[in-house]
C-alpha positions in Angstrom: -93.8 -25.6 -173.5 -95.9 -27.9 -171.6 -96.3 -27.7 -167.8 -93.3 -29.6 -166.0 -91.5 -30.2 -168.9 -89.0 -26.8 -169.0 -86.6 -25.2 -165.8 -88.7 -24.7 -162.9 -90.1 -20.9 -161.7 -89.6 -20.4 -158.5 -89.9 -16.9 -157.1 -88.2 -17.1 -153.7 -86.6 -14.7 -151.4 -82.9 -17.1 -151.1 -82.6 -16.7 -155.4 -81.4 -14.0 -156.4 -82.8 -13.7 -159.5 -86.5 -13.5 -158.5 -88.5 -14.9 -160.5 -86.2 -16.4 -163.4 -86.0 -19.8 -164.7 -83.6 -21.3 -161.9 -81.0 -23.6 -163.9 -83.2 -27.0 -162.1 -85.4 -29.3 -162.9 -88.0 -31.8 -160.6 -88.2 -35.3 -161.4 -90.5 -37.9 -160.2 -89.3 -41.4 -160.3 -88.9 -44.4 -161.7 -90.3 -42.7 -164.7 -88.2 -39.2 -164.9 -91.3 -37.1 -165.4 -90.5 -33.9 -165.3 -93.0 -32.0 -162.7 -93.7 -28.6 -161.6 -93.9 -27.4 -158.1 -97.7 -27.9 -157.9 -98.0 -31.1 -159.2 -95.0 -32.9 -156.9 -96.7 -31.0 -153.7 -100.3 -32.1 -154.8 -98.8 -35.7 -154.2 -96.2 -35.0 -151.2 -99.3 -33.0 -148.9 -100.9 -36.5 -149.0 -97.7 -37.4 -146.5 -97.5 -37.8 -143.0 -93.9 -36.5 -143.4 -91.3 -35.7 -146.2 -88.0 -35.5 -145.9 -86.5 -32.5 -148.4 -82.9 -34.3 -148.7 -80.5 -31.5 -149.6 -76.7 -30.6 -150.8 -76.3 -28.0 -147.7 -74.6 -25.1 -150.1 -77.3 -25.5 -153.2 -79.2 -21.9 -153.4 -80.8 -23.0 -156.6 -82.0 -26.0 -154.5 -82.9 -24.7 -151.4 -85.2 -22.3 -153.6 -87.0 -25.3 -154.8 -87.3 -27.0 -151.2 -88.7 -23.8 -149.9 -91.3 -23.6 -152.7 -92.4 -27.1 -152.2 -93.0 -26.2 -148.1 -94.7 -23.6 -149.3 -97.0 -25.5 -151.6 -97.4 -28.2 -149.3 -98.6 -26.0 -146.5 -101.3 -24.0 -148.9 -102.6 -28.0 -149.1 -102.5 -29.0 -146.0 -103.0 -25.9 -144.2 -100.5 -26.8 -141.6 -97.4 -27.9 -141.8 -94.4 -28.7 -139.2 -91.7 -27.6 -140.2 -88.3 -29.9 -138.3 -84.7 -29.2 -139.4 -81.2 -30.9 -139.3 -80.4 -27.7 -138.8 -81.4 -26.7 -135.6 -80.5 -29.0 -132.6 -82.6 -29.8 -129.6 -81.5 -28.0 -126.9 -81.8 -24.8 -129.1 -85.7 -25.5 -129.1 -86.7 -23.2 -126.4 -85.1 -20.3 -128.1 -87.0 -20.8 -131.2 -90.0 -21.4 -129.1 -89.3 -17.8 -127.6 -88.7 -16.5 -131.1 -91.9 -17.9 -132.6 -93.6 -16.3 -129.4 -92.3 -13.3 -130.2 -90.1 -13.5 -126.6 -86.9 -12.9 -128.3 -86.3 -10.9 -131.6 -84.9 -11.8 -134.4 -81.1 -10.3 -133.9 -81.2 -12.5 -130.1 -82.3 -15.7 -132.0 -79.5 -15.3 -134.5 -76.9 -14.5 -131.5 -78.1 -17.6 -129.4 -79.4 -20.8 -131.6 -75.5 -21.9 -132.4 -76.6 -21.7 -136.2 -75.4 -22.9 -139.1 -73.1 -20.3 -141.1 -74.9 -20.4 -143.5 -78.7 -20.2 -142.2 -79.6 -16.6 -142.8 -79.1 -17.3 -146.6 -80.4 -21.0 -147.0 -82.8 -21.4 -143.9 -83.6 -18.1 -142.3 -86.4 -17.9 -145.1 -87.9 -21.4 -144.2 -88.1 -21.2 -140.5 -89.4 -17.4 -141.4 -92.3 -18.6 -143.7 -93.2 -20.8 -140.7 -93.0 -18.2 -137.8 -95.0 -15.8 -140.0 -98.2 -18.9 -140.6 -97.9 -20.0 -137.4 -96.6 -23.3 -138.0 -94.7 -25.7 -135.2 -91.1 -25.5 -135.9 -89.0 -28.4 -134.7 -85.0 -28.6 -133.7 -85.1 -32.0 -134.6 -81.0 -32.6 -134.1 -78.6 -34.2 -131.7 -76.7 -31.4 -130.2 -73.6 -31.2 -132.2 -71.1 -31.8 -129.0 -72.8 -35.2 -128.4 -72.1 -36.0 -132.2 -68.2 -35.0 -131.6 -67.7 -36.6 -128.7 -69.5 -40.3 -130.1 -67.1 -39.9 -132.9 -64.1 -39.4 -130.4 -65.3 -41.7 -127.7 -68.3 -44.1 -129.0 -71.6 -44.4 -128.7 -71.7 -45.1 -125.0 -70.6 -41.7 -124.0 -73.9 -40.3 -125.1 -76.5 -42.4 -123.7 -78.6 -41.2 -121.7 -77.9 -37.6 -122.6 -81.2 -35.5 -123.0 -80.3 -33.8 -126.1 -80.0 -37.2 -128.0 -82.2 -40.0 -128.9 -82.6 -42.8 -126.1 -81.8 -45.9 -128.7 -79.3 -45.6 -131.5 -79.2 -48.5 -133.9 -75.7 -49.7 -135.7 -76.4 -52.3 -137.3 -75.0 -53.5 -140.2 -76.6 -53.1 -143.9 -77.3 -50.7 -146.5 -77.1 -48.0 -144.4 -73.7 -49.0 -143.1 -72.2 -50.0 -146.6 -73.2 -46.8 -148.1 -71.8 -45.3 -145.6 -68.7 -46.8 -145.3 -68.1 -46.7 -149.4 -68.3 -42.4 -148.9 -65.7 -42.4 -145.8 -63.6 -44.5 -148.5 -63.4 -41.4 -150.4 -61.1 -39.9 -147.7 -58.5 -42.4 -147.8 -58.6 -45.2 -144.9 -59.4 -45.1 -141.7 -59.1 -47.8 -138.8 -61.9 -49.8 -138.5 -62.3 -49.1 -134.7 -62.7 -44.9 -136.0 -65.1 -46.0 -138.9 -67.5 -47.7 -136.2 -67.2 -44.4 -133.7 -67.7 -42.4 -137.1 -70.7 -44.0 -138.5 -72.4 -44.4 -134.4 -71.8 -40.4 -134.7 -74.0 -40.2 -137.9 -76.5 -42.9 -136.6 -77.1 -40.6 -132.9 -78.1 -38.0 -135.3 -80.3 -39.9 -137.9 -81.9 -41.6 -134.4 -82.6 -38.6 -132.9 -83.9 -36.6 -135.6 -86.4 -39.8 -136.6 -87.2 -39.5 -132.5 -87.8 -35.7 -133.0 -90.4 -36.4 -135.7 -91.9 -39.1 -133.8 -92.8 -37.3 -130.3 -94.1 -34.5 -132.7 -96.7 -36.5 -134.1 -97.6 -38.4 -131.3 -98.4 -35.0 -129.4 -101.3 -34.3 -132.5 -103.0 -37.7 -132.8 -106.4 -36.1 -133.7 -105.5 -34.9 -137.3 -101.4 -34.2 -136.9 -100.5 -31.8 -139.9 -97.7 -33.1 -142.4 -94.4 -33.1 -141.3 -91.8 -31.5 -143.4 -88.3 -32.0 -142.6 -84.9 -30.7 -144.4 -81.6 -32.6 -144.1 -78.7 -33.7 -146.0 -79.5 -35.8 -148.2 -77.4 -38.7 -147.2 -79.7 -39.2 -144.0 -82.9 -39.6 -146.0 -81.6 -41.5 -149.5 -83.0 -45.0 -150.7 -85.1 -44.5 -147.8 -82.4 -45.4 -145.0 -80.8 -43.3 -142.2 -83.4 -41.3 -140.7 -86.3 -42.7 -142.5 -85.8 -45.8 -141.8 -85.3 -45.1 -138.2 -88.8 -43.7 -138.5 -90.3 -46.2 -139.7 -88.9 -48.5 -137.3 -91.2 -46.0 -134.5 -94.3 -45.8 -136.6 -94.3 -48.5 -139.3 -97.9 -47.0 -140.7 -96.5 -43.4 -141.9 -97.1 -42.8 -145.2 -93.7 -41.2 -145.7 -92.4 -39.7 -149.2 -88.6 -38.7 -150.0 -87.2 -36.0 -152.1 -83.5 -36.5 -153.1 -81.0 -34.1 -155.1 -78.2 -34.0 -157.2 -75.9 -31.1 -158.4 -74.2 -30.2 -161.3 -75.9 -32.5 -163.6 -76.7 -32.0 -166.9 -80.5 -31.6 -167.1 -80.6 -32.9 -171.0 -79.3 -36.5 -169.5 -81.3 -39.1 -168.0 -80.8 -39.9 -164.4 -78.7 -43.8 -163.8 -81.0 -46.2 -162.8 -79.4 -46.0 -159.0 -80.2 -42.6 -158.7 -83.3 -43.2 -159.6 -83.7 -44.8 -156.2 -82.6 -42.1 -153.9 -86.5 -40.6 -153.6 -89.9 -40.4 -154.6 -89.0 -36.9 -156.4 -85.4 -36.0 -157.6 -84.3 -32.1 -157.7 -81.4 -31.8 -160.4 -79.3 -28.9 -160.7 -77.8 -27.8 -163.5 -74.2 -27.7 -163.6 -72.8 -24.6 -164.4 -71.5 -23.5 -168.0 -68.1 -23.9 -168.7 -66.2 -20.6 -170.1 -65.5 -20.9 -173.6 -62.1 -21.6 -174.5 -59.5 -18.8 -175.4 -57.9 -18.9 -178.5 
């Protein structure tokens, strides 16, 4: 079988099944090559930043985002790694933990994390303690998310832990946006504003994170790697497009995901869209009926 045209190999520590064929493919768009791991990172370490956009509870997924860091940082030779997942304010404790300050048991304890980072991101964020690569809690601190979705956005400006400008405007972003809320029956206009200003602090201050990162390593600033949800990084909108609104000259690249697909079936034109590089996962078999 020809390179990048079978299920990918990744041998990662957050797969179980080291070393097997994980049930995924890597596309690159518009023209549904199938890639390997090598050949998408040769192209991605040419970045300034890529976003990894991510289902949050794919393993299979997160084992191909981890090899792609990996790959891109055996390119570039640095990397920064920057995470939804890790807020601002906890920045000092992983600061302390790359620095060996804290250990590893007092980082867990303290950081707020995710429940499920020790399985999906503890082995990113450990790949990058262990080269010596900047890790960055690129996040609105979740309480100032909450309380913009209970109160608006001028509750939260000014706060340190968020970004100083939000933007709300209307557009793709906002239509998109709106058309997933719809999906949980309706909701008051005056709540869909508060709701989608809550989602825009955090896209605003994670593109803000990224920014002040680069702009402290102007000489030759290594690529910037960051992992999110997908929705904030799709079509190029949300946090990307907040980027770019900061530093219009990034060369930035975008890989998307879907989940149980079928990986036989070409990809709809609109998902085609979503990112430079497309991670499908293969939905899982179906038990064969009883007689």
């Amino acid at each position: 079988m020809a390179a990048g045209t079978g299920p990918l190999k990744v041998d990662e520590a957050c797969w179980a099944a080291t070393g097997a064929e994980l049930p995924v493919a890597l596309l690159r768009t518009p023209g549904q090559e199938r890639v390997s791991i090598d050949e998408a990172a040769d192209e991605l370490a040419e970045a300034d930043v890529v976003f990894l956009g991510e289902q949050h509870d794919s393993a299979e997924g997160h084992a191909v985002q981890l090899a792609l860091t990996k790959a891109i940082a055996e390119r570039r030779g640095r990397i920064v790694l920057s995470m939804e997942m890790l807020e601002r304010d906890s920045q000092r404790l992983i600061d302390m933990y790359v620095d060996g300050k804290i250990d590893q048991a007092e980082f867990r304890a303290t950081a707020r994390l995710w429940p499920n980072y020790q399985e999906h991101y503890e082995p990113a964020v450990e790949f990058a303690r262990a080269g010596g690569h900047d890790i960055v809690a690129a996040n609105v601190y979740r309480p100032i998310a909450s309380r913009v979705a209970r109160q608006g956005l001028d509750s939260a400006m000014g706060e340190i832990w968020a970004a100083a400008s939000v933007d709300v405007s209307p557009g793709e972003y906002r239509d998109r946006f709106d058309a997933v809320m719809s999906g949980h029956g309706e909701v008051d206009a005056a709540v869909m504003d508060r709701f989608f200003a809550a989602q825009c602090i955090k896209d605003d201050t994670m593109a803000e994170s990224i920014a002040r990162r680069i702009a402290c390593d102007p000489g030759e600033p290594p690529v910037v790697i960051h992992w999110n949800g997908r929705f904030h990084s799709d079509y190029g909108l949300g946090t990307v497009e907040r980027l770019r609104s900061r530093q219009p000259d990034l060369n930035i690249a975008v890989v998307s995901m879907l989940t149980d697909v079928q990986l036989s079936r070409p990809l709809a034109e609109e998902a085609l869209n979503q990112g430079h590089y497309i991670v499908l996962v293969q939905a899982p078999k179906e038990d064969p009926e009883e007689d």
